[in-house]
Backbone bond lengths (Angstrom), bond angles and torsions (degrees), N, CA, C in turn:
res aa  C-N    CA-C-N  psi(-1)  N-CA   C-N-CA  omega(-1)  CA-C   N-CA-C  phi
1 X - - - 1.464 - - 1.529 109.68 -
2 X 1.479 118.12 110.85 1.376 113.80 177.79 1.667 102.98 -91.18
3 X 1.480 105.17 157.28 1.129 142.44 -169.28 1.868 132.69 -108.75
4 X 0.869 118.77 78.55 1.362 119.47 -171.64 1.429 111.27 -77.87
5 X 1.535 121.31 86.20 1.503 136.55 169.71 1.501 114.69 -144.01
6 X 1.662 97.36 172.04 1.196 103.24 -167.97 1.143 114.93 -96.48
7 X 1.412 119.50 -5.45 1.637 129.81 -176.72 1.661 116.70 -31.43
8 X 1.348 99.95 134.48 1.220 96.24 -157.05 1.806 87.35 -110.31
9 X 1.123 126.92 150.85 1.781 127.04 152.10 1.652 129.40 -83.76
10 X 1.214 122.77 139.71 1.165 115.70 162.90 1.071 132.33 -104.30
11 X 1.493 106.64 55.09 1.907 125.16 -176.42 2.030 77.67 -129.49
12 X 1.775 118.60 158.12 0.942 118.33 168.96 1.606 88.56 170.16
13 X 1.548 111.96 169.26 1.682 136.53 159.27 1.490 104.79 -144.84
14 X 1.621 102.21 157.90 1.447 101.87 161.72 1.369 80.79 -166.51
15 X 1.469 112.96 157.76 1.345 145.46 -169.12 2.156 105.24 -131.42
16 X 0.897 129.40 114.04 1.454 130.59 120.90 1.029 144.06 -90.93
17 X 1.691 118.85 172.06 1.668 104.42 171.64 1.375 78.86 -164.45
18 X 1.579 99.66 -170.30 1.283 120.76 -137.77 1.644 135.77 170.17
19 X 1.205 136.08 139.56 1.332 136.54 178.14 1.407 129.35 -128.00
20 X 1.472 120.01 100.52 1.371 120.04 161.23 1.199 140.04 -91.50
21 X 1.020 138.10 68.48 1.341 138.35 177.76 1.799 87.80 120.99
22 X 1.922 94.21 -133.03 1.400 114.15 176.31 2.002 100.30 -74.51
23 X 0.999 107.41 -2.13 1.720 110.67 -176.91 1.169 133.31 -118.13
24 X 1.591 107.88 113.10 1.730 114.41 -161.48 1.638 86.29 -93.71
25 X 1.433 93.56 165.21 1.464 106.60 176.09 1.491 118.49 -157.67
26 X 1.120 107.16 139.63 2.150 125.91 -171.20 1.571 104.77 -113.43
27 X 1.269 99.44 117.01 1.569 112.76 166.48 1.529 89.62 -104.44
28 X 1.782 101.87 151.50 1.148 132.08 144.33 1.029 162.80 -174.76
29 X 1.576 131.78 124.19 1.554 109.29 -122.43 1.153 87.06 -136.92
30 X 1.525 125.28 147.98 1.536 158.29 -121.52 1.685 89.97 -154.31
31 X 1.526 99.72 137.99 1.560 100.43 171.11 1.916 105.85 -161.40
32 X 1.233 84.72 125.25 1.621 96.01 -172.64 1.852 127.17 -110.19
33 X 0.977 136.85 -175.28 1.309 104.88 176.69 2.020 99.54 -106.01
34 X 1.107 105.70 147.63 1.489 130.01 170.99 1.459 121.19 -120.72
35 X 1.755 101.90 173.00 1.808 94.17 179.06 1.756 85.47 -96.58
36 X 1.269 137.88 -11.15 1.597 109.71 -177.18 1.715 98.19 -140.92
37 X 1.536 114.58 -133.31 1.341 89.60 177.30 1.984 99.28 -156.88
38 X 1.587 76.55 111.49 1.534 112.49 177.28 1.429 140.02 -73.48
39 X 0.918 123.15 85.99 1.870 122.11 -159.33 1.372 112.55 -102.29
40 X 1.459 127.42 122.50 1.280 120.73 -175.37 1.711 97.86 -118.04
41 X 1.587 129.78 172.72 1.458 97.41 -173.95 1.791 65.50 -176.89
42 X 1.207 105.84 119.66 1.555 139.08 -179.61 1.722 107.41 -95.84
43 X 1.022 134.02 76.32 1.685 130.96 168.12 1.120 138.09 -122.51
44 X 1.510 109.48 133.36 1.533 112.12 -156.76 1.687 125.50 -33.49
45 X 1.222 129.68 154.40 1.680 114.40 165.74 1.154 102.41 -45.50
46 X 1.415 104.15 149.64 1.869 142.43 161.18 1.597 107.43 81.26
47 X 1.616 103.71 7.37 1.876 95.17 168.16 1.605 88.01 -119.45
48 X 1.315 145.88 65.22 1.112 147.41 160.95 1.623 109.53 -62.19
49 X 1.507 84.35 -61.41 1.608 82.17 -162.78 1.738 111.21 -77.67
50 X 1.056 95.83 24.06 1.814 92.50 159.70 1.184 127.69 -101.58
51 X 1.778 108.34 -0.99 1.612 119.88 179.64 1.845 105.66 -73.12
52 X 1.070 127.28 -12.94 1.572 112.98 165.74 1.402 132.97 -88.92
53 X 1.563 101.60 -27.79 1.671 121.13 165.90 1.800 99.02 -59.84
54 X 1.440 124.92 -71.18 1.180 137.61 -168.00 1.504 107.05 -43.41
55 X 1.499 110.54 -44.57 1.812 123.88 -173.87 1.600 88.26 -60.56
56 X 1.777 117.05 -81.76 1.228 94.43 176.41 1.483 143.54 -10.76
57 X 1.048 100.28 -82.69 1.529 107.27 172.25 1.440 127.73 -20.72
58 X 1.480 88.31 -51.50 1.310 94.76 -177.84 1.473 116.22 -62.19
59 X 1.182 88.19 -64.82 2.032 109.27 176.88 1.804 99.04 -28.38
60 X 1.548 111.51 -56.35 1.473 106.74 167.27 1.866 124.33 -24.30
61 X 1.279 107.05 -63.17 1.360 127.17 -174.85 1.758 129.66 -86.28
62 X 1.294 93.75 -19.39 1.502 107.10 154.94 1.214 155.89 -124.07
63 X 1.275 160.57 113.99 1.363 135.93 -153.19 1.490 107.14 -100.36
64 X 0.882 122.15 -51.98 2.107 112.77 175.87 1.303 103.24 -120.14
65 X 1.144 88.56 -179.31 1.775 123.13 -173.52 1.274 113.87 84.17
66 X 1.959 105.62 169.89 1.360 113.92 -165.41 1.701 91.11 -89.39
67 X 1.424 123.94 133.97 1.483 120.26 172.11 2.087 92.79 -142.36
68 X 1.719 74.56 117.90 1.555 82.93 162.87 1.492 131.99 -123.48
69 X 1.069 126.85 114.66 1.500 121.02 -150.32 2.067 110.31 -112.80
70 X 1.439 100.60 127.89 1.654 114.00 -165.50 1.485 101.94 -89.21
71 X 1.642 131.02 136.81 1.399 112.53 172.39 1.779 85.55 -123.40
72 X 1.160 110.29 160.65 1.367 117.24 -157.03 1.723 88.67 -146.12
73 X 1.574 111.48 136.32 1.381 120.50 176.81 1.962 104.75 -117.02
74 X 0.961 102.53 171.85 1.334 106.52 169.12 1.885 103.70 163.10
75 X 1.763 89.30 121.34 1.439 115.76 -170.97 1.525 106.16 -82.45
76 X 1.293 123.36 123.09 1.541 112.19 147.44 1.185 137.06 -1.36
77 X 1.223 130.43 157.98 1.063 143.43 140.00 1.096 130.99 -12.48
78 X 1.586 156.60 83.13 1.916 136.42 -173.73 1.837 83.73 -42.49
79 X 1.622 89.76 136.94 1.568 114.96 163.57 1.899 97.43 -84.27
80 X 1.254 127.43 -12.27 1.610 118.46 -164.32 1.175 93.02 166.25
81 X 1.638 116.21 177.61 1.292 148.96 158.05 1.359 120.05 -104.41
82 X 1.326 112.54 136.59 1.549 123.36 177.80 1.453 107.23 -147.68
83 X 1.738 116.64 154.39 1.215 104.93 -159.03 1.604 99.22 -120.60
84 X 1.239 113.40 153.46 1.349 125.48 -156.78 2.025 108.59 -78.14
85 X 1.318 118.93 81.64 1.513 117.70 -145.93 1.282 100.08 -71.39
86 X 1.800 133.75 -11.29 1.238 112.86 -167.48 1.869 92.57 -91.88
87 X 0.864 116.74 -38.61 1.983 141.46 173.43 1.349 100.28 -33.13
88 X 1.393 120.60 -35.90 1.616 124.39 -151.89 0.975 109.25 -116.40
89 X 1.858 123.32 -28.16 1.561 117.20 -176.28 1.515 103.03 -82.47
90 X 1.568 124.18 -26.71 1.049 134.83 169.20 1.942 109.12 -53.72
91 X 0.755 107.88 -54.31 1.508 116.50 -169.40 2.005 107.08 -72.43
92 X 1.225 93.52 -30.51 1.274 107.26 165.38 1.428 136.88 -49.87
93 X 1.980 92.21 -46.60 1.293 116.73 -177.09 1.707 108.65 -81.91
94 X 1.108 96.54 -25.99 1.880 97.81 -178.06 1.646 111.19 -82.41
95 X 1.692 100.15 -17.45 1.653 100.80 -174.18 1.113 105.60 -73.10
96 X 1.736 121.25 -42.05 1.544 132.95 178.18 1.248 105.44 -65.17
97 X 1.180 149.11 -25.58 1.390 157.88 -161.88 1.868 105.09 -86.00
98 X 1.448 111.18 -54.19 1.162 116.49 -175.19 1.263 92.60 -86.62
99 X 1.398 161.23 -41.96 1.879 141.16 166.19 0.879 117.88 -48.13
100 X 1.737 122.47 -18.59 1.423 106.36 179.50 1.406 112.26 -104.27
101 X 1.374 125.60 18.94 1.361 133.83 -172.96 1.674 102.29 -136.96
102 X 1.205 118.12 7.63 1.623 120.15 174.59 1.642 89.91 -123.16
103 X 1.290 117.15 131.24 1.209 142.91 138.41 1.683 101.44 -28.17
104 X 1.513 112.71 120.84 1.288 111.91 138.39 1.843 104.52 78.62
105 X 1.409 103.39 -1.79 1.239 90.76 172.17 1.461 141.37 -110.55
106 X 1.278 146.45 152.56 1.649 128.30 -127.25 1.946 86.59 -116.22
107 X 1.653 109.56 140.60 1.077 117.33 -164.14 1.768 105.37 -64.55
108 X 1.532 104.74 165.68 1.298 101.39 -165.55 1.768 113.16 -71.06
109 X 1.600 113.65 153.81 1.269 122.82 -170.94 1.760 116.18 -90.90
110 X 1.468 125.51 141.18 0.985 110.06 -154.44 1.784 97.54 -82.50
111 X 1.496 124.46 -27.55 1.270 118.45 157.60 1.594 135.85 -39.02
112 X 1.382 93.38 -50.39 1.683 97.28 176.97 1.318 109.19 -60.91
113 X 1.368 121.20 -39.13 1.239 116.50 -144.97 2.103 97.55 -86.83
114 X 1.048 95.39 -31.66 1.739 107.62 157.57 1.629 102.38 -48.43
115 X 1.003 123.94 -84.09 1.598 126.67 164.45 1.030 128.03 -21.76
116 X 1.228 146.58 -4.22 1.403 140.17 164.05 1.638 113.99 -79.40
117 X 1.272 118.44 153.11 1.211 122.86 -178.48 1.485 102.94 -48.49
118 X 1.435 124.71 154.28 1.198 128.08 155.64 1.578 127.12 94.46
119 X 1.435 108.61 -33.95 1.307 146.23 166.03 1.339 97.27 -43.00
120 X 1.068 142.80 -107.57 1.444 150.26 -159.96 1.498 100.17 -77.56
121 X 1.720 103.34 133.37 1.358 113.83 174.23 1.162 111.92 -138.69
122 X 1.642 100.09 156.36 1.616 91.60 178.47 1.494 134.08 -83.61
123 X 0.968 137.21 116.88 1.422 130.40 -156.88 1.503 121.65 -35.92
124 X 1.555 115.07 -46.28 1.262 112.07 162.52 1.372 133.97 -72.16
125 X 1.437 103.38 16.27 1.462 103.73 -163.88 1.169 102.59 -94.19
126 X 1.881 128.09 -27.61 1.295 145.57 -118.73 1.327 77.15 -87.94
127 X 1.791 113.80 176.41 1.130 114.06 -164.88 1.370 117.32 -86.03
128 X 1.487 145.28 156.72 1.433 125.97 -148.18 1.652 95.38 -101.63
129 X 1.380 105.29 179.48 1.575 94.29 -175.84 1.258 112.75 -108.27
130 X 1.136 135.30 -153.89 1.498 117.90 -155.27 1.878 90.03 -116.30
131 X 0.957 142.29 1.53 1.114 136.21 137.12 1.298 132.39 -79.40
132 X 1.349 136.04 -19.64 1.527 142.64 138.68 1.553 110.19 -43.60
133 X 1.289 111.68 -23.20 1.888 105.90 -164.32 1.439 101.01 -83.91
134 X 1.828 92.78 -47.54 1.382 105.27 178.48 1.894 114.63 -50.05
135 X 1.321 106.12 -43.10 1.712 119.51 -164.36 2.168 84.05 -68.86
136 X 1.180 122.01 -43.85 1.165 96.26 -176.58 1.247 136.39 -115.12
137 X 1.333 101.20 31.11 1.646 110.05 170.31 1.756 107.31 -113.15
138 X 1.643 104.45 -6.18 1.044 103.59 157.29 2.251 122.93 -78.73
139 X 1.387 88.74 -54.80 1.327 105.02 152.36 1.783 103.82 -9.79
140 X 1.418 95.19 -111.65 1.172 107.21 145.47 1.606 134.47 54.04
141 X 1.460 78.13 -105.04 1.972 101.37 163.75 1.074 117.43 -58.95
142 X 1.494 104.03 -55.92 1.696 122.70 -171.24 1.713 96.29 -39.02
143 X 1.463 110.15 -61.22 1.400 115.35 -165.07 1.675 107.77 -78.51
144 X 1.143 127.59 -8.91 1.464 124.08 169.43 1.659 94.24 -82.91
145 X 1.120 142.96 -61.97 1.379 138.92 -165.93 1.533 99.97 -49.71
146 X 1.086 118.85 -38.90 1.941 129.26 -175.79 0.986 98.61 -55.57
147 X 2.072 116.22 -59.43 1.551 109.49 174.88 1.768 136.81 -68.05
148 X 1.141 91.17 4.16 1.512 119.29 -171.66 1.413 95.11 -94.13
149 X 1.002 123.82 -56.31 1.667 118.77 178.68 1.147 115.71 -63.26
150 X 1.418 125.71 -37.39 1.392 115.12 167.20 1.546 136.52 -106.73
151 X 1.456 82.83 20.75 1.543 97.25 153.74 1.475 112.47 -75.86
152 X 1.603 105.35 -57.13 1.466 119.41 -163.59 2.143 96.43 -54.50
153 X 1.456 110.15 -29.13 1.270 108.00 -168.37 1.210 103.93 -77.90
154 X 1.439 130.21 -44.28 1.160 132.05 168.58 1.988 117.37 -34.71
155 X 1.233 85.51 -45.31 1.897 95.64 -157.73 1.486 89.07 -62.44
156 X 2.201 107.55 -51.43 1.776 92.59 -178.08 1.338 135.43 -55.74
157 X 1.379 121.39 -27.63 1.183 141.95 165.70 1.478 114.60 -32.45
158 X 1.697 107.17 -68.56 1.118 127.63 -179.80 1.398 107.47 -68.53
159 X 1.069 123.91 -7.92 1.905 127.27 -174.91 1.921 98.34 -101.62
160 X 1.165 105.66 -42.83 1.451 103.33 161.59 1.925 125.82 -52.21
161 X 1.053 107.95 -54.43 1.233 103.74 157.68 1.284 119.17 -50.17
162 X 1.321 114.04 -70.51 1.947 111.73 -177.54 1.419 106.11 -34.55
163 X 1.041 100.10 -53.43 2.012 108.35 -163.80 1.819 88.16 -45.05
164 X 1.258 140.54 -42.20 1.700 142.23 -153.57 1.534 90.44 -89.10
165 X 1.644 113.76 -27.27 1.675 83.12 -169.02 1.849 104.57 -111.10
166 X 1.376 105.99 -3.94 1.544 95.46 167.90 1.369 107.76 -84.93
167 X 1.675 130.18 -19.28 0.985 126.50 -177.87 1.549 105.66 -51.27
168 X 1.503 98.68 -69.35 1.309 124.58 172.61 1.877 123.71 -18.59
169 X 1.615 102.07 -58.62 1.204 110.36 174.83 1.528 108.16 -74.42
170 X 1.319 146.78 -27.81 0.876 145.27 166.46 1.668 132.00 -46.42
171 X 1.867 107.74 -38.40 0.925 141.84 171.88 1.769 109.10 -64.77
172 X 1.924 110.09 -37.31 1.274 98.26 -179.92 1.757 100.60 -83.01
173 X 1.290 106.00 -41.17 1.327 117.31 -154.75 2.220 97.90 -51.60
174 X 1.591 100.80 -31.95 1.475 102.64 171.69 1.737 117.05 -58.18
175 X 1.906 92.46 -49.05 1.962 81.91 179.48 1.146 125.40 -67.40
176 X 1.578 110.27 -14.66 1.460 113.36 175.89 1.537 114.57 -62.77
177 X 1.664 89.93 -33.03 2.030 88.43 -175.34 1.566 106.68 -65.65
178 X 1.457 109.47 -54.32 1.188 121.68 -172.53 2.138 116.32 -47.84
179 X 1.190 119.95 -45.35 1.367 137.05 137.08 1.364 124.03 -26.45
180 X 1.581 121.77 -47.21 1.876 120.73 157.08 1.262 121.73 -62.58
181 X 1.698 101.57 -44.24 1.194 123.04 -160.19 1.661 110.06 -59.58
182 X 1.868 102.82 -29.48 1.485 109.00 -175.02 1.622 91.52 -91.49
183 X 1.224 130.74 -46.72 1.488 126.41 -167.62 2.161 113.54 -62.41
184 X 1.431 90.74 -36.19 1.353 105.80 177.87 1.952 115.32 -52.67
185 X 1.570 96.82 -33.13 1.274 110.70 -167.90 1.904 108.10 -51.05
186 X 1.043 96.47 -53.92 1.323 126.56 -175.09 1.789 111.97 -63.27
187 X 1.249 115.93 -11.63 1.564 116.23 -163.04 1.596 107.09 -88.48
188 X 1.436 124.96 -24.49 1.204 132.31 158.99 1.088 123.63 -11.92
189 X 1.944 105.43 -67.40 1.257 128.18 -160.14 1.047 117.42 -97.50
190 X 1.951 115.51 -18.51 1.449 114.31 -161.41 1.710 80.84 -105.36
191 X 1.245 144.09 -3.39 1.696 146.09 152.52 2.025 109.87 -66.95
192 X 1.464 103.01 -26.92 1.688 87.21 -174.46 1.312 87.99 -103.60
193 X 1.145 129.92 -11.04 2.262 125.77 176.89 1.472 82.90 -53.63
194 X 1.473 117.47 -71.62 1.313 130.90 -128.47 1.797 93.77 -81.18
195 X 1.065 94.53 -42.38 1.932 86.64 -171.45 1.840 103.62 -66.61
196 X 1.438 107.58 -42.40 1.501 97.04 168.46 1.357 148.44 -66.28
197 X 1.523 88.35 4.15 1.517 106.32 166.92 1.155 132.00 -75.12
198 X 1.880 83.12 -49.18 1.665 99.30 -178.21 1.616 105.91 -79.52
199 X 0.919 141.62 -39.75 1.399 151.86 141.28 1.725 101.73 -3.92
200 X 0.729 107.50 -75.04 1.602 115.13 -173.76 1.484 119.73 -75.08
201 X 1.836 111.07 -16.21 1.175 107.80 170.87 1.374 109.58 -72.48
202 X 1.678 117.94 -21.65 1.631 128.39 -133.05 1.604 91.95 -91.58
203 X 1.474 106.09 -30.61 1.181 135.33 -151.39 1.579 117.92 -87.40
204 X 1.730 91.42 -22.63 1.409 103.10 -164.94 1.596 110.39 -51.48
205 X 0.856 137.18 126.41 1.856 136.77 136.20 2.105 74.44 111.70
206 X 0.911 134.75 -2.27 1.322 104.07 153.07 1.159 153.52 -164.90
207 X 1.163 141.78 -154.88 2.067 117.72 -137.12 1.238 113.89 -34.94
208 X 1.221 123.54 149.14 1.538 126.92 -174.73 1.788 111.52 -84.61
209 X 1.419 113.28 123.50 1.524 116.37 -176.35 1.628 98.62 -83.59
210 X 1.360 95.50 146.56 1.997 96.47 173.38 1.632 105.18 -56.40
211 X 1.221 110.06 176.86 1.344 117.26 -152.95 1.402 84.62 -102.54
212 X 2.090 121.53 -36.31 1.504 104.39 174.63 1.564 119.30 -70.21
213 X 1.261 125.81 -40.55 1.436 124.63 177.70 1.889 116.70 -44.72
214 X 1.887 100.41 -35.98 1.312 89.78 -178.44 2.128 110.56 -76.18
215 X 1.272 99.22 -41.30 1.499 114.40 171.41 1.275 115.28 -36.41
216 X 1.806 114.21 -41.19 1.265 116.51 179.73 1.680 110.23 -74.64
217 X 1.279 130.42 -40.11 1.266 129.15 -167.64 1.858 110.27 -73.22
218 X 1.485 103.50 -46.47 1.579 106.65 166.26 1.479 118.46 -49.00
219 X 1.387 129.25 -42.39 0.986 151.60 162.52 1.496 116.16 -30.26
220 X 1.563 86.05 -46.39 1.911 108.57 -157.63 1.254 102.42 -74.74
221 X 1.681 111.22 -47.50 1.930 133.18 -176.69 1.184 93.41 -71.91
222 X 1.564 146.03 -56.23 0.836 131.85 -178.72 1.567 131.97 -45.21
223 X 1.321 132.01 -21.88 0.991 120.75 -143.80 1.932 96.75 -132.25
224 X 1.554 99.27 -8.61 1.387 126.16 164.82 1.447 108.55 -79.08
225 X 1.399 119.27 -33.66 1.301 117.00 156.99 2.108 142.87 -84.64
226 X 0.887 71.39 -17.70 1.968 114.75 172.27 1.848 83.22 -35.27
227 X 1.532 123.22 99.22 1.680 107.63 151.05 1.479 126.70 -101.83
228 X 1.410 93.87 24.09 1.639 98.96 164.84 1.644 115.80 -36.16
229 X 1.580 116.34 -63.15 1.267 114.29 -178.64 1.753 124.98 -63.64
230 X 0.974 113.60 -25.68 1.517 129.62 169.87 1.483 111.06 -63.49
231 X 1.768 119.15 -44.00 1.312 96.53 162.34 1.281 130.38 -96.70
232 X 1.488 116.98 -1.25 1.336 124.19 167.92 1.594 102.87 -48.02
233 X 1.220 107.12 -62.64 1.970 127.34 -162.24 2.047 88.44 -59.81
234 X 1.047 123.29 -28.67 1.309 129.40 -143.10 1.882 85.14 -92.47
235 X 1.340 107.64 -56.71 0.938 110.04 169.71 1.807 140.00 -40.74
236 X 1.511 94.67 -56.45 1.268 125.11 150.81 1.551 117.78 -20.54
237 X 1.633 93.26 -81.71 1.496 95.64 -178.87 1.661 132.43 -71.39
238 X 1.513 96.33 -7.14 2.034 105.43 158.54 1.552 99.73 -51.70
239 X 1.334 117.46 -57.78 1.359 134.32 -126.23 1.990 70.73 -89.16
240 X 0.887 130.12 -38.10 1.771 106.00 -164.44 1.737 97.60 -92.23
241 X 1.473 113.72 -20.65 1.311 106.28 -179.96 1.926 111.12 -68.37
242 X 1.225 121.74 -20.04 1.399 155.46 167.36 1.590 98.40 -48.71
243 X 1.882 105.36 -75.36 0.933 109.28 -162.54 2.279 105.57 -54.18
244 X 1.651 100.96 -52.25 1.324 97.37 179.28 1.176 132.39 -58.43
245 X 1.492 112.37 -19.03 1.520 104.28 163.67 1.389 127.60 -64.43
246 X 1.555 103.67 -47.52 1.615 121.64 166.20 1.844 108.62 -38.48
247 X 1.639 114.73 -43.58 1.499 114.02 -173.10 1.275 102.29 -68.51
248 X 1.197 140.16 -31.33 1.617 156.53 -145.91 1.264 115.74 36.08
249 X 1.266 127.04 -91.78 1.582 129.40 -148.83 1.841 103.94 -84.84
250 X 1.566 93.86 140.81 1.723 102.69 -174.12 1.138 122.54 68.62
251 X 1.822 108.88 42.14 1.717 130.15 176.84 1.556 103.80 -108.13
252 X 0.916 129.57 -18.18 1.267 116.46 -178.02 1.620 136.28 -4.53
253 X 1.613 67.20 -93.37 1.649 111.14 164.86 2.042 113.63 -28.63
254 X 1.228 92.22 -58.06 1.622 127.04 -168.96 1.761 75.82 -50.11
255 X 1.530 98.17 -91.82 1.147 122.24 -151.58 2.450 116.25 -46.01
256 X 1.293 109.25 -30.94 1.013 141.06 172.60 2.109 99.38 -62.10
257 X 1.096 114.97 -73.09 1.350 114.37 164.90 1.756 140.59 -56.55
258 X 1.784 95.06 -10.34 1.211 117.42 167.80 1.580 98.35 -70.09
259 X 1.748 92.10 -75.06 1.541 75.45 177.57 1.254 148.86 -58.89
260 X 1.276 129.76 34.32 1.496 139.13 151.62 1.348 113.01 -71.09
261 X 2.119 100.05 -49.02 1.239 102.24 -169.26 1.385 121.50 -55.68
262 X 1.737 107.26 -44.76 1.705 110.76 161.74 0.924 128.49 -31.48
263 X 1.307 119.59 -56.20 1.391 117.87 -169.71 1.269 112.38 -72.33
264 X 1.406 129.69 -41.97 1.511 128.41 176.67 1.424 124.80 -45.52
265 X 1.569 110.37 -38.47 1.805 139.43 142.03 1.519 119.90 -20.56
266 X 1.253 110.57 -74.71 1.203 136.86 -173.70 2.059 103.21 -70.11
267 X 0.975 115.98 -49.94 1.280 123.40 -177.93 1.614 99.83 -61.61
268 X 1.188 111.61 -67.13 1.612 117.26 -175.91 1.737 109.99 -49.28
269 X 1.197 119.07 -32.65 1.380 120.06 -169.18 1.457 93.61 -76.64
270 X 1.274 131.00 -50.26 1.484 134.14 -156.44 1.654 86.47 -67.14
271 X 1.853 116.82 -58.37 1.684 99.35 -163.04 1.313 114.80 -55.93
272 X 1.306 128.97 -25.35 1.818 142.36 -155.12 1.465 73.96 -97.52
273 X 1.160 166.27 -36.99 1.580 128.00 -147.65 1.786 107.96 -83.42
274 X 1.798 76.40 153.47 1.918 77.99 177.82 1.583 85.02 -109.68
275 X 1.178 155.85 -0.63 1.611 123.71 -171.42 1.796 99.41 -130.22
276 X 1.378 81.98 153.33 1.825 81.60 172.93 1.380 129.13 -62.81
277 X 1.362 103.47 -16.93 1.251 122.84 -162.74 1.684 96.49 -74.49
278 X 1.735 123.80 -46.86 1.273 118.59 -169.75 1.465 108.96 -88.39
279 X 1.363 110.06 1.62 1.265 110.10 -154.24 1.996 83.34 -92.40
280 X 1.240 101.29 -43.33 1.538 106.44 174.90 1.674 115.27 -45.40
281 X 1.338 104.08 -47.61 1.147 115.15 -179.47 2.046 115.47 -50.69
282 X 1.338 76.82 -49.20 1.423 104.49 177.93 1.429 123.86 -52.07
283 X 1.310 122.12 -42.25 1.464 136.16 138.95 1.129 141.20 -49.72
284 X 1.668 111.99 -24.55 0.830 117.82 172.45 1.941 127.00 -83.19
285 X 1.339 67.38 -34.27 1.844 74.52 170.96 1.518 125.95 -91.84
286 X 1.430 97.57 4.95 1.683 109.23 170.12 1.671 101.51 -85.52
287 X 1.331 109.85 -40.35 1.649 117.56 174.64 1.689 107.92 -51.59
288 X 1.539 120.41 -41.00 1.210 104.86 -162.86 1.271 99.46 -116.09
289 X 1.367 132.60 28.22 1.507 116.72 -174.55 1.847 66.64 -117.37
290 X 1.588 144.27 -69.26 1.432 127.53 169.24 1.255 119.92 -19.18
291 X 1.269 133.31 -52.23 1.961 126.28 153.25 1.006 123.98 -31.74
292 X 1.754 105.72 -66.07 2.111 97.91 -179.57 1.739 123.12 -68.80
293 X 2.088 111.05 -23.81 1.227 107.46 156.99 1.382 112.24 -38.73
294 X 1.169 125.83 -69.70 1.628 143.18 165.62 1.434 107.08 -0.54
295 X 1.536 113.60 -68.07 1.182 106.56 -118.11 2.196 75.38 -109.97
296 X 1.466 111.45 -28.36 1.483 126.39 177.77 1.528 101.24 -53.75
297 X 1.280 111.77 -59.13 1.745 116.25 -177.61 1.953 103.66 -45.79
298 X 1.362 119.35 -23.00 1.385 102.92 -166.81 2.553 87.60 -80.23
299 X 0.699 91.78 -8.43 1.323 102.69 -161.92 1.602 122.04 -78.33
300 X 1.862 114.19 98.45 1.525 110.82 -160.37 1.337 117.59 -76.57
């Protein structure tokens, strides 16, 4: 049975990438289901302050779940080596400084002094300029919003499916009612057989109770057992879980608190039954109304 809604899921991935300058870059963002909506966002040093713009955004395009999103850098190749001249004349000056204050020792070498940490850098490594930062934290966004769109496409995707299989379970969880609803019919009578049995066993060998006092108490059990109203309410709440699918997007919540009501349904019918037969029934629809909880919780 297909489903024409907007239900969205809060399970999803999406991947971008990208090139700025000498610097490619990988978004990728993870989305799970939650009770509200949680954003964690991992990015390299010196794009910090783009983690509140990015949260925004997001918050724009989603309403729940846990979504945590990775941005990943990675520089080129060094085009060469070049040596750091203010790093070196300095180091230079302390090498000449300490030969001429040590006995016996031979002035500094222009190799070694290449050799020290720090000295040689890689050209692309050097620090970027403040218009490169700008070119890639714009970059950047551009390509997180890309992954943002197909996250959000991902989640509908995955909300399209759900919509076919809660439909689905909904559809059994109805024949199941309809199945009590015929077995239930019958519990009236097979509750006053059974209590007037025991009644009369209880009774045996002594004083005789009026025939209305006992009428009244069968009456009384009977009607304490009665799940007429359990599937009425049971019924009920198919019919609004129906209606929220039909509303689609921003049911979650709705739909998640329904299922309590089910289950409270389903529980009450199983304690009130007198036959195995409803009691089966009764299990059975605790099995599948626990499935669409299941399957509703993935649902933002």
């Amino acid at each position: 049975m297909n489903v024409k809604t907007s239900i969205v899921s809060m399970t999803g991935f999406s991947r971008a990438h990208g090139q700025a300058g000498p610097i490619s870059w990988i978004w990728e963002l993870r989305s799970v289901n939650g009770k509200g909506l949680d954003i964690k966002l991992r990015l390299p040093g010196g794009l910090d302050a783009l983690e509140l713009p990015l949260r925004a955004q997001a918050g724009e395009r989603l309403k729940r779940g846990n979504v945590s999103g990775t941005l990943t850098l990675k520089r080129e190749a060094a085009s060469g080596m070049q040596p750091d001249l203010a790093l070196l004349e300095r180091l230079k000056d302390l090498a000449i400084d300490l030969a001429d204050n040590i006995p016996g020792a031979l002035p500094p070498r222009a190799e070694l002094l290449l050799g020290l940490p720090g000295v040689m850098r890689n050209v692309s490594a050097q620090d970027d300029t403040e218009e490169e930062q700008a070119a890639l934290a714009a970059a950047v966004q551009a390509g997180f919003a890309e992954a943002l769109a197909q996250l959000a496409a991902a989640r509908a995707g995955e909300g399209a499916r759900l919509a076919n299989i809660v439909a689905a379970l909904l559809g059994e969880i109805e024949a199941l009612h309809a199945a009590a609803a015929t077995e239930a019919a019958g519990q009236p009578a097979l509750h006053k057989a059974r209590l007037s049995a025991q009644l009369a066993e209880i009774l045996a060998g002594a004083p005789a109770l009026p025939e209305e006092r006992i009428a009244q108490e069968i009456a009384l059990l009977t009607t304490k057992s009665d799940v007429r109203e359990e599937l009425d309410r049971l019924h009920a709440h198919i019919a609004a879980a129906r209606a929220l699918l039909a509303e689609g997007a921003g049911i979650g919540r709705k739909l998640d608190f329904l299922m309590q009501e089910f289950n409270r349904e389903a529980n009450t019918l199983c304690s009130k039954s007198a036959s195995l037969a409803l009691t089966s029934i009764g299990l059975a629809l605790k099995a599948a109304i626990e499935q669409l909880r299941e399957q509703v919780q993935n649902i933002e």
